[in-house]
CHARMM-style PDB file with segment names, atoms N, HN, CA, C and O in Angstrom:
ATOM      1  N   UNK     1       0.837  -1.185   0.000  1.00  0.00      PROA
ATOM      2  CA  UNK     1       0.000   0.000   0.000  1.00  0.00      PROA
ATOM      3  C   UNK     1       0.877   1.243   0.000  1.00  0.00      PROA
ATOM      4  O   UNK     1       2.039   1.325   0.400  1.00  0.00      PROA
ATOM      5  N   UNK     2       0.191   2.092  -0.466  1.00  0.00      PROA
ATOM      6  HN  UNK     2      -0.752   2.025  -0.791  1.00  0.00      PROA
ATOM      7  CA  UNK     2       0.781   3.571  -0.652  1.00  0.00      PROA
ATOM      8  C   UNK     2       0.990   3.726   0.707  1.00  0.00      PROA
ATOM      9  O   UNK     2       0.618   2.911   1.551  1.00  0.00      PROA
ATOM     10  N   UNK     3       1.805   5.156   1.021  1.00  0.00      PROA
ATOM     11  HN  UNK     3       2.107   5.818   0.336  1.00  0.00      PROA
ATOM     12  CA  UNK     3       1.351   5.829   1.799  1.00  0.00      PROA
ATOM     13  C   UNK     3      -0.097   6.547   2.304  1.00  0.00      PROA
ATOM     14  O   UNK     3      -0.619   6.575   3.418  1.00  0.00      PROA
ATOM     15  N   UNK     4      -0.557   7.164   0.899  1.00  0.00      PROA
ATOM     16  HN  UNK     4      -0.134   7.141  -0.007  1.00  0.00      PROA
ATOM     17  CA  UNK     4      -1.899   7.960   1.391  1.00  0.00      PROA
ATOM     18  C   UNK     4      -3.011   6.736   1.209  1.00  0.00      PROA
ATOM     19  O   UNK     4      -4.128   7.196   1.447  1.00  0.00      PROA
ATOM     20  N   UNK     5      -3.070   5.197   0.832  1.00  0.00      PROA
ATOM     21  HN  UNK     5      -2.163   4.823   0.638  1.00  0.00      PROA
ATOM     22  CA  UNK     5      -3.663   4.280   1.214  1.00  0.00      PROA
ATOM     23  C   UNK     5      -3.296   3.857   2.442  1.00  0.00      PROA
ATOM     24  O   UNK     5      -4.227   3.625   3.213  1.00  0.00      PROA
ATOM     25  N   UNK     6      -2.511   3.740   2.725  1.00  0.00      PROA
ATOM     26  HN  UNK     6      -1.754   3.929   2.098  1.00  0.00      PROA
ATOM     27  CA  UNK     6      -2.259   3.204   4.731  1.00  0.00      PROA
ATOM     28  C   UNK     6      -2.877   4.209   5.440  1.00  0.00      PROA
ATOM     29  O   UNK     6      -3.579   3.832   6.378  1.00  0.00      PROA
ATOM     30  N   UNK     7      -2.753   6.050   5.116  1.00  0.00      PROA
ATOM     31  HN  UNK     7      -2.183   6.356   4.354  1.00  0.00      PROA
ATOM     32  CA  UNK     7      -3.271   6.768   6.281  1.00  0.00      PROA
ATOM     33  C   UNK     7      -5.054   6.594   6.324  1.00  0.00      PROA
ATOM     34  O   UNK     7      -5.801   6.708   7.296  1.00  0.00      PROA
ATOM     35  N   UNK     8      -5.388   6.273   4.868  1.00  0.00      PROA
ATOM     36  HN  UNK     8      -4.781   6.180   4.079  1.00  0.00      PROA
ATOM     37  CA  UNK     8      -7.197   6.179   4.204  1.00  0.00      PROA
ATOM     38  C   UNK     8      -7.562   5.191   5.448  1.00  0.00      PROA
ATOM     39  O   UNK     8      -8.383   5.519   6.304  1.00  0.00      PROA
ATOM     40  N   UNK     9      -6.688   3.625   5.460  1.00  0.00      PROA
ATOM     41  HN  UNK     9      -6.021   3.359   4.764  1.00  0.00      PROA
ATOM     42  CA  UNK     9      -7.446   2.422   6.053  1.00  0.00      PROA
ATOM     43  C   UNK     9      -6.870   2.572   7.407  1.00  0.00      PROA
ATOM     44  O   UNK     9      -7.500   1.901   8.224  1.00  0.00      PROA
ATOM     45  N   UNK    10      -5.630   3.399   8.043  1.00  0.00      PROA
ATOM     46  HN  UNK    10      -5.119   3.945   7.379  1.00  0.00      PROA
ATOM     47  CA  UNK    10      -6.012   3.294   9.238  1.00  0.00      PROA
ATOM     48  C   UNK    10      -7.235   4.234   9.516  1.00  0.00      PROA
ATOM     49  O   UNK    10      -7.787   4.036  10.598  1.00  0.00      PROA
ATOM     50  N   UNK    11      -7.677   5.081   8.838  1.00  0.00      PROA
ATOM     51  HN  UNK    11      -7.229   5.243   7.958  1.00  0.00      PROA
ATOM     52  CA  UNK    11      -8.557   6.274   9.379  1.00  0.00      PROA
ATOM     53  C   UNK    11     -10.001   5.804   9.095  1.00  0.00      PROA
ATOM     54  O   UNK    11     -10.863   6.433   9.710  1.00  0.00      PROA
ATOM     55  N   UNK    12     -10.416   4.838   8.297  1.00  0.00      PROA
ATOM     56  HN  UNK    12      -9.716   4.327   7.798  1.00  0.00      PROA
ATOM     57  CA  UNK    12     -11.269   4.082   8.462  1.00  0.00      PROA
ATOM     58  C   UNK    12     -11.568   2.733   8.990  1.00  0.00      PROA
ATOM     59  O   UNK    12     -12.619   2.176   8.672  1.00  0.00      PROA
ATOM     60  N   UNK    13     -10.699   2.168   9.785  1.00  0.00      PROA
ATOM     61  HN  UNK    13      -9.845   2.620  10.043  1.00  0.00      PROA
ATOM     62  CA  UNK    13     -10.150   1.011  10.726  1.00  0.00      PROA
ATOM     63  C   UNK    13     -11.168   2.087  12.362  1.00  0.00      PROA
ATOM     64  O   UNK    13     -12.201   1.918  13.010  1.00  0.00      PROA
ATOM     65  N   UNK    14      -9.988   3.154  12.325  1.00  0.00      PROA
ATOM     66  HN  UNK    14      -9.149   3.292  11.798  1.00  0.00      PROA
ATOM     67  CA  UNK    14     -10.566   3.667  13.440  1.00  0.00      PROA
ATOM     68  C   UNK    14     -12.145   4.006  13.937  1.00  0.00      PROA
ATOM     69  O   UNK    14     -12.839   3.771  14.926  1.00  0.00      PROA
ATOM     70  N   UNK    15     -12.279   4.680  12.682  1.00  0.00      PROA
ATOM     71  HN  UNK    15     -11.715   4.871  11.878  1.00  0.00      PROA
ATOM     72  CA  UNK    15     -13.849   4.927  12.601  1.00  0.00      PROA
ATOM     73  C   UNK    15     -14.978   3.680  13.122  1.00  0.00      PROA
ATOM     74  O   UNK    15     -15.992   3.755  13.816  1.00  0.00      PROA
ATOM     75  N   UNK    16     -14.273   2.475  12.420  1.00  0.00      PROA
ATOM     76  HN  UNK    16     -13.449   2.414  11.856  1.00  0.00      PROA
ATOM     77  CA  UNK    16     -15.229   1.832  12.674  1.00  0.00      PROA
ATOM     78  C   UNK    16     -15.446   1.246  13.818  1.00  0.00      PROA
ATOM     79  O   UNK    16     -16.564   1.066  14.300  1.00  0.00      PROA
ATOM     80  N   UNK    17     -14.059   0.811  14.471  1.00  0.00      PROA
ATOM     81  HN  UNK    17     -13.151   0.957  14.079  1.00  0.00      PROA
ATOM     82  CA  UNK    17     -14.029   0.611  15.534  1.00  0.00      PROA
ATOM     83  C   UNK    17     -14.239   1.443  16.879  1.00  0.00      PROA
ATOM     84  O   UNK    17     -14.239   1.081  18.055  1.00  0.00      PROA
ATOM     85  N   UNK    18     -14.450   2.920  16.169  1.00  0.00      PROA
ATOM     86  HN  UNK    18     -14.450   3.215  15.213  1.00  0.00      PROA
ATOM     87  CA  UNK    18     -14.712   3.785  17.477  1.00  0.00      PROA
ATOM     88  C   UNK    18     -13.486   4.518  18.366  1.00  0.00      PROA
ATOM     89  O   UNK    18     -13.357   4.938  19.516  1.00  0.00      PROA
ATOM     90  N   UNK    19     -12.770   4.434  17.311  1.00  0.00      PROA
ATOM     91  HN  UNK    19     -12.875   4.092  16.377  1.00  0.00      PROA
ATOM     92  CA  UNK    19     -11.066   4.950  17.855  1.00  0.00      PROA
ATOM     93  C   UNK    19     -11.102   7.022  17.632  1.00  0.00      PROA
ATOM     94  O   UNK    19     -10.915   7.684  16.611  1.00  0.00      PROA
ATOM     95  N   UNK    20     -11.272   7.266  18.396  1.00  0.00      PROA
ATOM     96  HN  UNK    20     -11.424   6.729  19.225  1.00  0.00      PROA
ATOM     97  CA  UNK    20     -10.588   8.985  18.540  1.00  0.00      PROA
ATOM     98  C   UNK    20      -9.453   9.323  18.074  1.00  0.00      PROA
ATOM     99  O   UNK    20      -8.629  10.032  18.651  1.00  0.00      PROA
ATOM    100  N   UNK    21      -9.361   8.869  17.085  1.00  0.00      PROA
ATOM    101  HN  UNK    21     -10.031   8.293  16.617  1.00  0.00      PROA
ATOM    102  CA  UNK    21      -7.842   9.175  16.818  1.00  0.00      PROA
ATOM    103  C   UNK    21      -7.064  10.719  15.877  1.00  0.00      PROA
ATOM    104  O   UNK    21      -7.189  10.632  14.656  1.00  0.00      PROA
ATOM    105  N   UNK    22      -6.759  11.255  16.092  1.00  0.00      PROA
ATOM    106  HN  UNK    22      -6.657  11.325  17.084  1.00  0.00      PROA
ATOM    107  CA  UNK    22      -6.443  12.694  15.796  1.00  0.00      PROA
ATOM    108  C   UNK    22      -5.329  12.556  14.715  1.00  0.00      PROA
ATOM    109  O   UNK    22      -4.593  11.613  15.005  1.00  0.00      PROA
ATOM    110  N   UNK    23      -4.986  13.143  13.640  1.00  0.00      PROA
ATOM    111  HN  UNK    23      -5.584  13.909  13.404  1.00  0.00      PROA
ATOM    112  CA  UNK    23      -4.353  13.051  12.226  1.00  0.00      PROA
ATOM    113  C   UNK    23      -2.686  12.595  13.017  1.00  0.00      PROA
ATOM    114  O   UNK    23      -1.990  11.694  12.550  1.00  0.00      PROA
ATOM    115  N   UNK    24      -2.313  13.358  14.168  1.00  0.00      PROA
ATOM    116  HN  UNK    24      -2.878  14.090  14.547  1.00  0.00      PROA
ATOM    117  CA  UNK    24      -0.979  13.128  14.435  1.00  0.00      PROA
ATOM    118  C   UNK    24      -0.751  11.496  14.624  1.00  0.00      PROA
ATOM    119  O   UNK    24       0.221  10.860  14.215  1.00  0.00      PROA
ATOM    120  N   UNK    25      -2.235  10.830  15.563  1.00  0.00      PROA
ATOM    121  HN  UNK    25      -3.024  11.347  15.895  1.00  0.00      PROA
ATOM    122  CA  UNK    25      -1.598   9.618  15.999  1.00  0.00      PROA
ATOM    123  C   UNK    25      -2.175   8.461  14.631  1.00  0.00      PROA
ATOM    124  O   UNK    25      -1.842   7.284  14.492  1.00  0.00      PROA
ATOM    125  N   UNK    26      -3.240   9.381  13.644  1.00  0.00      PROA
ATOM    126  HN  UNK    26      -3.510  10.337  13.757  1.00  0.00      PROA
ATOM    127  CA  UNK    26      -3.408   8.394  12.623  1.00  0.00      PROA
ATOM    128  C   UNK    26      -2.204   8.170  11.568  1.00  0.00      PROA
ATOM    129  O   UNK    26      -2.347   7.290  10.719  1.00  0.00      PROA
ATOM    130  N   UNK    27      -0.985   8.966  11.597  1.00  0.00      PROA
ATOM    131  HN  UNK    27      -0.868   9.681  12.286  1.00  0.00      PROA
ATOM    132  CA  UNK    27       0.116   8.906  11.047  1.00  0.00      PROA
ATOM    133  C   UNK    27       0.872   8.368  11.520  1.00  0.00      PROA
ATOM    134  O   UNK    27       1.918   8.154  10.907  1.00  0.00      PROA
ATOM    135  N   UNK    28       0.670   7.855  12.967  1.00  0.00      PROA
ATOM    136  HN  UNK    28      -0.180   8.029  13.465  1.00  0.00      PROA
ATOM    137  CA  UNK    28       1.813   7.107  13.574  1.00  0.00      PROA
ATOM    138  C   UNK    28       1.580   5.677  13.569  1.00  0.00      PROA
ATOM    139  O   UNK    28       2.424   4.812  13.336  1.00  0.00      PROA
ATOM    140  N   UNK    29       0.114   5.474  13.903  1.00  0.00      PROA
ATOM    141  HN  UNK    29      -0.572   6.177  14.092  1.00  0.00      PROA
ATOM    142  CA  UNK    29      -0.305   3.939  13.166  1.00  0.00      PROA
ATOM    143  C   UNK    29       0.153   3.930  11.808  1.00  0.00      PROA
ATOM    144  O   UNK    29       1.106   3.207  11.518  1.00  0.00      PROA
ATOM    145  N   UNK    30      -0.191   4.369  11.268  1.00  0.00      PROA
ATOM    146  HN  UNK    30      -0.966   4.957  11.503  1.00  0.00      PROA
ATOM    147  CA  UNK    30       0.168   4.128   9.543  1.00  0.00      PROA
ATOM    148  C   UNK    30       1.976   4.070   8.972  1.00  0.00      PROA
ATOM    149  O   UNK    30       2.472   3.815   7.875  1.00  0.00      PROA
ATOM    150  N   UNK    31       2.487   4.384  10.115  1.00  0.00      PROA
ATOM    151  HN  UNK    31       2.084   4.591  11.006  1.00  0.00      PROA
ATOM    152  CA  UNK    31       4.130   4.731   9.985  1.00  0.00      PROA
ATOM    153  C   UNK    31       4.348   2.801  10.640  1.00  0.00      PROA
ATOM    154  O   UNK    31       5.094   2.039  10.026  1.00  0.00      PROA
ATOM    155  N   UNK    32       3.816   2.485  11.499  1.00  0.00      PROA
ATOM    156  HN  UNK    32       3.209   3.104  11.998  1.00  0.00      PROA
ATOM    157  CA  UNK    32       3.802   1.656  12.478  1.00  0.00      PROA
ATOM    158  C   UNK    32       3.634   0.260  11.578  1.00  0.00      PROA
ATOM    159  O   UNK    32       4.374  -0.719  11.487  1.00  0.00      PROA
ATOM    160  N   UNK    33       1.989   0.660  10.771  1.00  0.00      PROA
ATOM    161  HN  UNK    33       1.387   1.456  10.844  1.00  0.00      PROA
ATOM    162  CA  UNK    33       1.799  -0.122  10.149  1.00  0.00      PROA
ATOM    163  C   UNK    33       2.608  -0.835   8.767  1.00  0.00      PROA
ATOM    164  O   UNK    33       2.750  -1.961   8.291  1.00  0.00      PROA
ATOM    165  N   UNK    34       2.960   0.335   8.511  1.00  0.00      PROA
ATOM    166  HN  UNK    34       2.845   1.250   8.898  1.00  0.00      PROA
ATOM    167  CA  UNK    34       3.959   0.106   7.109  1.00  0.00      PROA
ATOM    168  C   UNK    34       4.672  -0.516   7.530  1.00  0.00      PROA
ATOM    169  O   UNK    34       4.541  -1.708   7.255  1.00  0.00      PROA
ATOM    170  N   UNK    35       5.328  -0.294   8.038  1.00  0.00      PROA
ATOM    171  HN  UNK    35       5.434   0.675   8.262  1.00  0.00      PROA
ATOM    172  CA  UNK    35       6.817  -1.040   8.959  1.00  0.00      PROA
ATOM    173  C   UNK    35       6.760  -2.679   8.753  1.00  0.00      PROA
ATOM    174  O   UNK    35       7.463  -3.431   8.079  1.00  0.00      PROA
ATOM    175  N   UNK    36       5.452  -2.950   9.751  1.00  0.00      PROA
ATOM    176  HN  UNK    36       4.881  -2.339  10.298  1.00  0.00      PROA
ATOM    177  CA  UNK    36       5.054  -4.441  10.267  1.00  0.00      PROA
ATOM    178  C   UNK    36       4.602  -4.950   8.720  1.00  0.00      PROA
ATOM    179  O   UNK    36       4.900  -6.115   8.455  1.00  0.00      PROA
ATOM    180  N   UNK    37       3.842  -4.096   7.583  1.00  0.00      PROA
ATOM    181  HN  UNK    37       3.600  -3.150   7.798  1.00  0.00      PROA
ATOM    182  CA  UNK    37       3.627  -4.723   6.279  1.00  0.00      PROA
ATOM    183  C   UNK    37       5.076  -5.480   5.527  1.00  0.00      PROA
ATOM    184  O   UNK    37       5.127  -6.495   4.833  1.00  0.00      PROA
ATOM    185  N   UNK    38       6.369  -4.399   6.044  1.00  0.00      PROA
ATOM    186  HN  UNK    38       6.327  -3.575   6.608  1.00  0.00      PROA
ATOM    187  CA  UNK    38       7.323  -4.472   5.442  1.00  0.00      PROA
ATOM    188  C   UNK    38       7.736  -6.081   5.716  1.00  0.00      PROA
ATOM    189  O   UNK    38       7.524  -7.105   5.066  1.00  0.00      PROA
ATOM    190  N   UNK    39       8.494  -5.789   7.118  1.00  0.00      PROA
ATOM    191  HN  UNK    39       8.666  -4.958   7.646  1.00  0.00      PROA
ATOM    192  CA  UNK    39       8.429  -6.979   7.885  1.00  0.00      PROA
ATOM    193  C   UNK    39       7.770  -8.566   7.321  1.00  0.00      PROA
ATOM    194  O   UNK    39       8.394  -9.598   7.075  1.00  0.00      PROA
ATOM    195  N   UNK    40       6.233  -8.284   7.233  1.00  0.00      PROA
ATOM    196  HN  UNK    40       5.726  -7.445   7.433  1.00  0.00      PROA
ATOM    197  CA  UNK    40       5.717  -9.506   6.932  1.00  0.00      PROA
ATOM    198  C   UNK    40       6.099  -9.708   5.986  1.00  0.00      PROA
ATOM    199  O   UNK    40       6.413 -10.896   5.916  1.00  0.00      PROA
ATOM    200  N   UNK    41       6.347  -8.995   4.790  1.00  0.00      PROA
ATOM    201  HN  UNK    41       6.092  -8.030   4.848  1.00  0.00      PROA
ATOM    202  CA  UNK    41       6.454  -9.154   3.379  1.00  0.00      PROA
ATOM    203  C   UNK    41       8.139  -9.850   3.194  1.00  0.00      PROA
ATOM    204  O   UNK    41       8.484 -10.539   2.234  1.00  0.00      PROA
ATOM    205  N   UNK    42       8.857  -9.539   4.142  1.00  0.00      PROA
ATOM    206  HN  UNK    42       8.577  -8.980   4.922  1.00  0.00      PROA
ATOM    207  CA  UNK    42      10.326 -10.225   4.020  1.00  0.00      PROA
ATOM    208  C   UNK    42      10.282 -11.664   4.289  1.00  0.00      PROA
ATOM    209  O   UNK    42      10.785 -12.507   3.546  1.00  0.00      PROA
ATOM    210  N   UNK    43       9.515 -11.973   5.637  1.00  0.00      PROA
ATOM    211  HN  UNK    43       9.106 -11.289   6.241  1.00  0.00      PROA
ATOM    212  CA  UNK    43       9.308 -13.115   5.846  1.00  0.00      PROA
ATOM    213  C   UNK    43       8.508 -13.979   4.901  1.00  0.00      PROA
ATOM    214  O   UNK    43       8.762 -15.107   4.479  1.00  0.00      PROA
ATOM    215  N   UNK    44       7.545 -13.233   4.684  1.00  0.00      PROA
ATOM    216  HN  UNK    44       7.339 -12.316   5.027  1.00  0.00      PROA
ATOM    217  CA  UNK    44       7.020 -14.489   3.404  1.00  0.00      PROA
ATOM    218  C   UNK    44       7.476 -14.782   2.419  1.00  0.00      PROA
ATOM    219  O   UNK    44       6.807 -15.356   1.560  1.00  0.00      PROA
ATOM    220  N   UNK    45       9.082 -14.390   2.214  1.00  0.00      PROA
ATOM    221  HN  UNK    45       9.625 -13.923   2.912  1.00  0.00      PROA
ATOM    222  CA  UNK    45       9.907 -14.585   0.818  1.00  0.00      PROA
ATOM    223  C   UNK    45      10.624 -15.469   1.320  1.00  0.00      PROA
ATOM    224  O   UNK    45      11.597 -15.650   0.588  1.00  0.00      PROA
ATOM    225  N   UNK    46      10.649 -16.643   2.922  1.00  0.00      PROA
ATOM    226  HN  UNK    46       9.858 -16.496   3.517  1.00  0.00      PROA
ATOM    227  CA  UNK    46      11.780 -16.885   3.054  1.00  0.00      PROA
ATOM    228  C   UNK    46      11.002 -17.835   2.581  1.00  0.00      PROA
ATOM    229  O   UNK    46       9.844 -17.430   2.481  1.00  0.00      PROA
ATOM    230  N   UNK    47      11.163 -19.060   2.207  1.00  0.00      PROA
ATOM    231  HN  UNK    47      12.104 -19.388   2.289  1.00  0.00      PROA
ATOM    232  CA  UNK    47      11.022 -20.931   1.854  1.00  0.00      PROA
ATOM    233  C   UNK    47      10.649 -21.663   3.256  1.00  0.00      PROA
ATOM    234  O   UNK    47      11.522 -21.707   4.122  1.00  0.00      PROA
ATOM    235  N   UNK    48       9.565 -22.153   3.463  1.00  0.00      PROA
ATOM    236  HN  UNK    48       8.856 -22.118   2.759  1.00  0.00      PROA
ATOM    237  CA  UNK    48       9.546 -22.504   4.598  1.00  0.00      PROA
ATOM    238  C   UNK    48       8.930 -24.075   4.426  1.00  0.00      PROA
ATOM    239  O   UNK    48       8.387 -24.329   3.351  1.00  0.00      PROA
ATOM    240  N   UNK    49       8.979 -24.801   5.136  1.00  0.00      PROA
ATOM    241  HN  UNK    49       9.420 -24.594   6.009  1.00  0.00      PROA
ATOM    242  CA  UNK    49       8.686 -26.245   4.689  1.00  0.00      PROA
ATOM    243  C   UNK    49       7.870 -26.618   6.627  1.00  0.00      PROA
ATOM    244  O   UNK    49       8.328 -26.170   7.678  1.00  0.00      PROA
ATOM    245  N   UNK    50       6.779 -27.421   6.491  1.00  0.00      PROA
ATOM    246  HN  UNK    50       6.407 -27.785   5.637  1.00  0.00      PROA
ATOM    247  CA  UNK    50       5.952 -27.434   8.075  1.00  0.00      PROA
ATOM    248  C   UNK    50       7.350 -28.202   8.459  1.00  0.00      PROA
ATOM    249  O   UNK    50       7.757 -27.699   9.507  1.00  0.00      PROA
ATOM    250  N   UNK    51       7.962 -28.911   8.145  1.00  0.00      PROA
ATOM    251  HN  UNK    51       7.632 -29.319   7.294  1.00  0.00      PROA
ATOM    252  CA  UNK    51       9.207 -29.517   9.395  1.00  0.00      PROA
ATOM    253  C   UNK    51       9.912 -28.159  10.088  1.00  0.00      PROA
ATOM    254  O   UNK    51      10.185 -28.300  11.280  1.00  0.00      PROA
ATOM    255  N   UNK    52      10.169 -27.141   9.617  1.00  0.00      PROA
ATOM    256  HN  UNK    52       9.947 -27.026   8.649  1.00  0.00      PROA
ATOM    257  CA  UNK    52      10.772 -25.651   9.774  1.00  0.00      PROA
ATOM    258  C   UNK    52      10.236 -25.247  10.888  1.00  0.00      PROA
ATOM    259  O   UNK    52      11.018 -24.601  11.585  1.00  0.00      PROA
ATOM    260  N   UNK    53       9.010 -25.411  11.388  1.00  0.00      PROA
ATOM    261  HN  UNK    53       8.374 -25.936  10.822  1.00  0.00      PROA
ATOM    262  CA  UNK    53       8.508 -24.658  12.329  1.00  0.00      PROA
ATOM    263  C   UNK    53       7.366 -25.535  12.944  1.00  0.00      PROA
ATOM    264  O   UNK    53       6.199 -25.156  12.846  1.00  0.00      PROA
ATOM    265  N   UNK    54       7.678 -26.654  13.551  1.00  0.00      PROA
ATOM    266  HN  UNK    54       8.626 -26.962  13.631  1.00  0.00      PROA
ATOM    267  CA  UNK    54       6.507 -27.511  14.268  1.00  0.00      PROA
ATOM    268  C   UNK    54       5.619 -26.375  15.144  1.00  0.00      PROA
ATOM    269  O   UNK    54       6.010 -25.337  15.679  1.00  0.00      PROA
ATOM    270  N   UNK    55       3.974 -27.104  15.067  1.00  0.00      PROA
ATOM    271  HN  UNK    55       3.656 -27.947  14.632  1.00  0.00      PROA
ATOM    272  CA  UNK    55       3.249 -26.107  15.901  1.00  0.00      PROA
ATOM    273  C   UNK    55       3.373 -26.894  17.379  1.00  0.00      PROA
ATOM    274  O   UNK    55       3.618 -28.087  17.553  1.00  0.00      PROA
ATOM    275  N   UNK    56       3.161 -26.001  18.252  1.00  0.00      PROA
ATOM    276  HN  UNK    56       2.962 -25.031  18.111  1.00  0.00      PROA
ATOM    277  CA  UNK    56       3.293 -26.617  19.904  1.00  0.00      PROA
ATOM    278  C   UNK    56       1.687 -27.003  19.424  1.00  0.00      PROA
ATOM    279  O   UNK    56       0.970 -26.399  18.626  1.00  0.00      PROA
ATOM    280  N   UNK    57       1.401 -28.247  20.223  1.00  0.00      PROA
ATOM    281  HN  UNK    57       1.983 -28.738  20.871  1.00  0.00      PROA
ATOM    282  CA  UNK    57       0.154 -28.700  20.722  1.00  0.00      PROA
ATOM    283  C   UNK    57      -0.306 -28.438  22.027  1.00  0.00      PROA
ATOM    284  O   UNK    57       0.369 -28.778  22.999  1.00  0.00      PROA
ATOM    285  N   UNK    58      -1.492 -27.811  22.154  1.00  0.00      PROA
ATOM    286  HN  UNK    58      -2.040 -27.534  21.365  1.00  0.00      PROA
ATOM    287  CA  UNK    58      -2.201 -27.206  23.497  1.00  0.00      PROA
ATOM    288  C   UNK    58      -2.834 -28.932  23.931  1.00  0.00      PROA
ATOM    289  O   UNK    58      -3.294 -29.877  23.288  1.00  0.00      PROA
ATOM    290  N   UNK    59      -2.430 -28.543  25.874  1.00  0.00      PROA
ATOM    291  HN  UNK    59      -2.057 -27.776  26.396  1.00  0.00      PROA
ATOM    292  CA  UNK    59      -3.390 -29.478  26.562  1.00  0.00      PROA
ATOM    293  C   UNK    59      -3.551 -28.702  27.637  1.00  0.00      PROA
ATOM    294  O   UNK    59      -2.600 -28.221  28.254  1.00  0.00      PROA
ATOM    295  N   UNK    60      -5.190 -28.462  28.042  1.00  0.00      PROA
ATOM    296  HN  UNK    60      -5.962 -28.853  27.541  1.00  0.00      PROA
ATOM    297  CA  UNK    60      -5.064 -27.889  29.018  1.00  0.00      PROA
ATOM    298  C   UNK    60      -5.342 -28.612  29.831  1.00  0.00      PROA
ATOM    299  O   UNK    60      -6.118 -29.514  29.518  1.00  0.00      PROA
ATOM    300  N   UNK    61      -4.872 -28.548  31.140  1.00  0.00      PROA
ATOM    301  HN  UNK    61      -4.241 -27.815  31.395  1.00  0.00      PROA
ATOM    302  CA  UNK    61      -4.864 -29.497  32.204  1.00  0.00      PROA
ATOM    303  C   UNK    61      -6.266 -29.738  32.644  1.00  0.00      PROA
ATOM    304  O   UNK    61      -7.075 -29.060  32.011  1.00  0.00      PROA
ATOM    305  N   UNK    62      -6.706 -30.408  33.427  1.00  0.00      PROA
ATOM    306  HN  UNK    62      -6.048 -30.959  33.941  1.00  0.00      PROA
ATOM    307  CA  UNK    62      -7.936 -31.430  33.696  1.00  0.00      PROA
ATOM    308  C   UNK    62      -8.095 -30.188  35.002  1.00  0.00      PROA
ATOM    309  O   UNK    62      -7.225 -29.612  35.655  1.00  0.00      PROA
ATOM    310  N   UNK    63      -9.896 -30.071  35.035  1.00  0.00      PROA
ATOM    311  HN  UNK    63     -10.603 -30.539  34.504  1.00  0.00      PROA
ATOM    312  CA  UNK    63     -10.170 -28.448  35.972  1.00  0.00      PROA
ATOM    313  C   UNK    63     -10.149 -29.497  37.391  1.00  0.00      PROA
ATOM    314  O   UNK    63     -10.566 -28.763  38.287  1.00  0.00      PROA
ATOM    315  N   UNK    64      -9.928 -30.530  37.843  1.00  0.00      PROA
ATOM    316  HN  UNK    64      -9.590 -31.126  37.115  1.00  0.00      PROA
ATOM    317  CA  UNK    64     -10.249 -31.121  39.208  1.00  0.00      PROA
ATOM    318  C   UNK    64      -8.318 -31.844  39.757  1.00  0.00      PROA
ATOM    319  O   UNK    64      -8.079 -32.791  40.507  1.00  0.00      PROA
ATOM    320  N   UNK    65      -7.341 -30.955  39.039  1.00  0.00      PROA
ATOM    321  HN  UNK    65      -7.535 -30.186  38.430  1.00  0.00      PROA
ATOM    322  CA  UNK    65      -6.252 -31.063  39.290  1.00  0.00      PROA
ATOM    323  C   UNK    65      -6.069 -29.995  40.658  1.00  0.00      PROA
ATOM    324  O   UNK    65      -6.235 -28.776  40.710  1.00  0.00      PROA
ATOM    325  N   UNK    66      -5.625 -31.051  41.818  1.00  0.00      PROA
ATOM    326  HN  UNK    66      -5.490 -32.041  41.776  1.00  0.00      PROA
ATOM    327  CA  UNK    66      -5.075 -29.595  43.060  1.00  0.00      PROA
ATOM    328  C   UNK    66      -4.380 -28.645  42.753  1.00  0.00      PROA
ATOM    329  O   UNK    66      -3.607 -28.893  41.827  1.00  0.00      PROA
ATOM    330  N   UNK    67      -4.313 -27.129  43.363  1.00  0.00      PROA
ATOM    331  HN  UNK    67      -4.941 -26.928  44.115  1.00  0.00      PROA
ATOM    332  CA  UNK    67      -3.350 -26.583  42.752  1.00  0.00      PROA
ATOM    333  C   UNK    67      -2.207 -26.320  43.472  1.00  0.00      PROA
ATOM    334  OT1 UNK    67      -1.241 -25.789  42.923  1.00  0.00      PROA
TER     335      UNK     67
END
């Protein structure tokens, strides 16, 4: 995304969600946001194969365990 597309969707992100957000701090999300777009966009160029990154498996413990 552009620049003046990142400041458009954070400023309608906010809206909808009900965010007060004033032009200074809607530029700082959007500075924020670019960043983390950047970021993701490096990582999804690396090659990744599921052996690369096993997921942890959740167990949550049994609710009649003492604590």
């Amino acid at each position: 995304m552009t620049e003046e597309q990142t400041l458009a969707y954070v400023r309608a992100v906010a809206a909808v969600v009900g965010l007060p957000l004033d032009d200074e701090q809607i530029a700082r999300v959007a500075v924020h946001l670019q960043r983390t777009a950047g970021l993701a966009a490096t990582l999804e160029d690396v090659p990744l194969e599921p052996h690369d990154e096993p997921a942890e498996l959740f167990c949550p413990a049994p609710f009649d365990q003492p604590r």
